[in-house]
DOKOLGU-12786 format. One line per 2 residues: number of its first residue (from 1); their letters; for each residue x, y, z of C-alpha. Coordinates in steps of 0.02 Angstrom, whole numbers. Each point is the difference from the previous one (the first is absolute). Last residue first. Layout:
NUM	a	X,Y,Z; ...
END
This chain:
367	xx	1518,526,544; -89,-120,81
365	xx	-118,-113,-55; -160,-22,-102
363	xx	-65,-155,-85; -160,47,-136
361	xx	-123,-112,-58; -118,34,-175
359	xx	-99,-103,-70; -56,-45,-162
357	xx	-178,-58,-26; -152,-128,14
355	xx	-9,44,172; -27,-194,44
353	xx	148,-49,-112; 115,108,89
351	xx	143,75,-154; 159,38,60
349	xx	104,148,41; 150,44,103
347	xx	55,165,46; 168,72,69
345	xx	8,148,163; 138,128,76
343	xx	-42,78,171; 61,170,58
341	xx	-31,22,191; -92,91,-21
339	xx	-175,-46,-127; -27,131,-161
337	xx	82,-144,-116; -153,-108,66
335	xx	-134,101,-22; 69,55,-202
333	xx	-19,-192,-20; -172,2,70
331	xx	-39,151,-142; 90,-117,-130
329	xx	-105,-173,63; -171,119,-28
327	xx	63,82,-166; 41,-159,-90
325	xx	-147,-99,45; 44,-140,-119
323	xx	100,-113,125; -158,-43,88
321	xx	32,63,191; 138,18,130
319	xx	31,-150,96; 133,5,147
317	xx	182,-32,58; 99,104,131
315	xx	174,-72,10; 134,-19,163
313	xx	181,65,-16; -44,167,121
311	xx	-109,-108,112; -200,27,-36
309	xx	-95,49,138; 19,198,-43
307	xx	-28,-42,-202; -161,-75,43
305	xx	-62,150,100; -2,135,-128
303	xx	-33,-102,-127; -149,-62,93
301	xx	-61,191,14; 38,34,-162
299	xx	-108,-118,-82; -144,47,112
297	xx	11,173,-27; -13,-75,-211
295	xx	-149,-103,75; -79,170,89
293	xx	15,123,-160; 127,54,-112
291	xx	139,-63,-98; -95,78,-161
289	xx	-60,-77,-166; -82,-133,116
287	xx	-29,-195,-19; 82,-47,175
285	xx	164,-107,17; -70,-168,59
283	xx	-46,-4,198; 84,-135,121
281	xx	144,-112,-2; 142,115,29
279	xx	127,-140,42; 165,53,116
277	xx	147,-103,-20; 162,1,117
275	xx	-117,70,141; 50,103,155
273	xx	-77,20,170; 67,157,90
271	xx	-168,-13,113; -55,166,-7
269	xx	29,-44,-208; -121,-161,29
267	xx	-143,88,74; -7,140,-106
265	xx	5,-148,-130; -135,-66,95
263	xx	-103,130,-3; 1,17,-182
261	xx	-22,-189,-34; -175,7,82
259	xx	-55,-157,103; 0,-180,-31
257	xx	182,-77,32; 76,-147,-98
255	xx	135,-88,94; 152,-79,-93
253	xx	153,-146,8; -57,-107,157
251	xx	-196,32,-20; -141,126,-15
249	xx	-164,18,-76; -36,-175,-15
247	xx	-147,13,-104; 44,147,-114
245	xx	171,-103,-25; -84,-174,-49
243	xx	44,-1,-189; -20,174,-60
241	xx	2,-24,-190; -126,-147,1
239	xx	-70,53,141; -96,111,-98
237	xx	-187,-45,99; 4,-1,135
235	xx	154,93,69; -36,119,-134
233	xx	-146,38,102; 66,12,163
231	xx	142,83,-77; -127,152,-70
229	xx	-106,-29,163; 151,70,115
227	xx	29,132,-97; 153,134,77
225	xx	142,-116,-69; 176,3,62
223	xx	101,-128,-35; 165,-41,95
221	xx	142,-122,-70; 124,-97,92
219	xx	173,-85,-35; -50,-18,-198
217	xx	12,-181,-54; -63,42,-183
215	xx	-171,-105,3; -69,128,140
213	xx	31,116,-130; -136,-85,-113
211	xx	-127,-22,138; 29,193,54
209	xx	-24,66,-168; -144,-112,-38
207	xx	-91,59,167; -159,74,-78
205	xx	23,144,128; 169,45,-59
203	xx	6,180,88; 137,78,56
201	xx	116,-158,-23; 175,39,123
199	xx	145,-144,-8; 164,-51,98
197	xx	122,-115,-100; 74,-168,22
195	xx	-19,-48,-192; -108,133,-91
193	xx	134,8,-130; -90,97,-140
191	xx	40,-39,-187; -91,-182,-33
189	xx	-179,90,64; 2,174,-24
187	xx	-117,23,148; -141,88,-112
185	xx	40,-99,-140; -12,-154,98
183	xx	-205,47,68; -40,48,-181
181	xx	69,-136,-53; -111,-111,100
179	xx	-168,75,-77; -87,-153,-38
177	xx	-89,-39,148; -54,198,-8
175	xx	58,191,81; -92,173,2
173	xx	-120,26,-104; -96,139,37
171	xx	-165,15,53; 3,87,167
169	xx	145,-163,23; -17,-131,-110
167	xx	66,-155,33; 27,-143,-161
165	xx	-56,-184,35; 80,-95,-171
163	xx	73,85,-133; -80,-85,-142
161	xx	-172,-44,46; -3,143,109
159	xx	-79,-12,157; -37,185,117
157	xx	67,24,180; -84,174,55
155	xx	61,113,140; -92,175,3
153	xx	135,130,105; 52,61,192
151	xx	-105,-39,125; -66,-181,-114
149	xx	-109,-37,-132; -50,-170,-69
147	xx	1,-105,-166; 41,-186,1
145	xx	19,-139,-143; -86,111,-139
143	xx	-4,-103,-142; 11,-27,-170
141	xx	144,134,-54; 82,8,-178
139	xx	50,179,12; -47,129,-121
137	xx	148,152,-10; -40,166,-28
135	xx	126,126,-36; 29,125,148
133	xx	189,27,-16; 31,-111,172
131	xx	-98,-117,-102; -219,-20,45
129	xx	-110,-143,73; -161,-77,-67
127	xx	-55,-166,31; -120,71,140
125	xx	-94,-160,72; -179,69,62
123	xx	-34,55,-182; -46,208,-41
121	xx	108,-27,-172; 42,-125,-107
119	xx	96,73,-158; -49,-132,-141
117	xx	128,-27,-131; 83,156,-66
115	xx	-35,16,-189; 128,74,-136
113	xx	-16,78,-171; 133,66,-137
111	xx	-15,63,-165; -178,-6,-10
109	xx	-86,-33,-171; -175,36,110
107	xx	-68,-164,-53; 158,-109,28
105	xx	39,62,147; -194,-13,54
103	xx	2,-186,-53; 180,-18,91
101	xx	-60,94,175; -184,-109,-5
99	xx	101,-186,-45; 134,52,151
97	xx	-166,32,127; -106,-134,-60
95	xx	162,-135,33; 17,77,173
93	xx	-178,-35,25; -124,143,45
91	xx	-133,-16,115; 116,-102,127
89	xx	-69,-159,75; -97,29,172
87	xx	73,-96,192; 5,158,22
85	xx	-106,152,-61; 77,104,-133
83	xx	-61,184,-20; 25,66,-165
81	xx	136,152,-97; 47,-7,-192
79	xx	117,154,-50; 55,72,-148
77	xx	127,106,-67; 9,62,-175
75	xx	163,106,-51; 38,97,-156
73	xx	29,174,68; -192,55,2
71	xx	-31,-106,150; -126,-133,-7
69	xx	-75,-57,158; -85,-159,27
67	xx	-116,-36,175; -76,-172,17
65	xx	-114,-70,160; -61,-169,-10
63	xx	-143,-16,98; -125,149,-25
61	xx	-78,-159,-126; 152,67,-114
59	xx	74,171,28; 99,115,-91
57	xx	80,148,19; 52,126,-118
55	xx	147,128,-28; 64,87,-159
53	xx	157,107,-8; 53,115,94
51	xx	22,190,-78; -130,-15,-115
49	xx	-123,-72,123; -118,-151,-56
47	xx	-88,-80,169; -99,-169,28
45	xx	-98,-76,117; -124,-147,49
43	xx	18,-92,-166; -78,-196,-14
41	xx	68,-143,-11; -98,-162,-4
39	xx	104,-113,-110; 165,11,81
37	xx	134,-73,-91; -51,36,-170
35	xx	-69,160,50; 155,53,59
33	xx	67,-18,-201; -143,132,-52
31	xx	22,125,140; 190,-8,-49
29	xx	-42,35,-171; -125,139,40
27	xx	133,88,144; 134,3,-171
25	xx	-126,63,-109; -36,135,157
23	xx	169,30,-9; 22,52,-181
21	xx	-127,122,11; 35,77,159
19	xx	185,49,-68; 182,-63,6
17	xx	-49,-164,67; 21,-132,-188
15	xx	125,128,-42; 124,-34,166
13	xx	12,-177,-78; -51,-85,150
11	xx	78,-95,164; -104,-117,94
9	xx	-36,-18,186; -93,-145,88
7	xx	-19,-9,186; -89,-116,105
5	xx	-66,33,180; -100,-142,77
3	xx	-82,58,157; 37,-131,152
1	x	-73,-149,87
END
């Protein structure tokens, strides 16, 4: 069960909204052609103002809830909002909706009009997630397989028809079935020799990193990851990119460790234990105008100690974010040509089917 949202918007000769007159002809044809589609509707509202436009809302049985603005630049929006039960056909068909924007098109003379199909919002499943730029993308979940909360963040493992089980971490999507090359971009799969080689994850909870390295012949690799329920879960129930390493936990060629990477590092440089590859598997480049704040300390922090276990030809490789933020990957590029020693770094992109856009990965080494 969820409100039903749907959004219509045409564009006006900016004469036909210049002035109250001519918008309340354009509020009475609209009224007229509503009508049509809902018999019993009746006004609850409506407001002239020179300066915006003409507002109303409108209402049949107290049911179906409309609102329709006209601004005096040319543009009509308006938007049909009721409550659908489940198991409860839709008020409004898809074929109702596109006959309703082209008869008001047609009516108004409008040079361009568009219609959103329904927005669901308020429903148990949330089909709604957002870019790394903040546009909206609707996701074609069914199901919620498993949904808990652990010390340290809100696990959730959602079905896609498409992409397969998907985990979201505090509601972000974090990794799919489908997302392989996200997993191969990351570890520059066909470029890297991982052959006989020591390796460091910080993080990699969902275990695809480790299950795909393991596939390299690497002499031993080390993952750190502070969740125990998040590779419980994925252990579950995305096996299909972790295989059985969550379940094992340790064997000839790698051990995974379940405690904070931080003071392990610390752990490892007291130690003089060196990596040839170290993976920074954890939090995406923050959405801030500024490098400030506890995940950009964060940041820091493991760069700091990553570059102090890594041996002087070994690589640092890790995510950054979608490949539009501009100013977020340039203000974690200025935090990497402020580290000493001097380190040099490429990028790789490619596009992860379950974030529905580019991505960014970055492999840092010395200078």
């Amino acid at each position: 069960m969820a409100a039903q949202t749907i959004l219509f918007d045409f564009t006006l000769d900016k004469d036909k909204t210049a002035d109250e007159e001519a918008r309340l002809q354009v509020a009475k044809i609209l009224r007229n052609e509503l009508e049509q589609l809902f018999p019993q509707l009746e006004l609850a509202y409506s407001m002239e103002s020179p300066e915006n436009g003409y507002f109303a809302v409108l209402h049949e049985n107290k049911d179906t809830v409309i609102t329709c603005r006209i601004f005096q630049h040319g543009l009509l929006t308006l938007n049909v909002e009721y409550f659908l039960p489940d198991g409860k056909e839709p008020s409004i068909s898809f074929d109702t909706m596109r006959t309703m924007e082209l008869i008001l098109r047609q009516k108004f003379d409008s040079d361009r009009s568009k219609y959103l199909p329904p927005i669901k919002r308020g429903g148990y499943i949330d089909i709604y997630m957002t870019s790394s730029d903040e546009r909206i993308i609707e996701y074609d979940i069914d199901k919620v397989v498993f949904e808990a909360r652990s010390p340290f963040q809100k696990i959730q493992i959602m079905h896609s028809k498409t992409l397969g089980n998907m985990l979201l971490l505090d509601e972000l999507q974090n990794i799919a079935e489908s997302d392989l090359i996200y997993t191969e971009t990351l570890m520059c799969r066909g470029v890297e020799n991982y052959e006989g080689k020591e390796i460091c994850i910080l993080g990699g909870g969902d275990g695809a990193l480790l299950y795909e390295l393991l596939k390299e012949n690497p002499k031993h690799v080390v993952m750190l990851e502070i969740d125990e329920l998040v590779m419980q879960t994925c252990n579950k129930y995305l096996n299909v990119i972790c295989g059985d390493v969550l379940e094992k936990r340790k064997g000839d060629q790698y051990e995974i460790i379940v405690g904070d990477c931080v003071e392990y590092l610390k752990k490892f440089i007291a130690e003089g234990r060196k990596f040839d590859y170290v993976f920074g598997d954890l939090t995406d480049i923050p959405i801030t105008d500024a490098p400030e704040g506890e995940t950009w300390d964060f940041i820091r922090t493991i760069f700091e100690h990553s570059f102090k276990v890594l041996k002087p030809d070994g690589k640092y490789l890790t995510h950054g974010n979608g490949s539009t933020c501009k100013v977020q990957l340039r203000l974690f590029e200025e935090q990497l040509n402020l580290l000493r020693p001097k380190v040099k770094f490429t990028t790789t992109k490619a596009f992860v089917p379950s974030f529905m856009e580019e991505w960014l990965f970055y492999q840092v080494t010395f200078a």
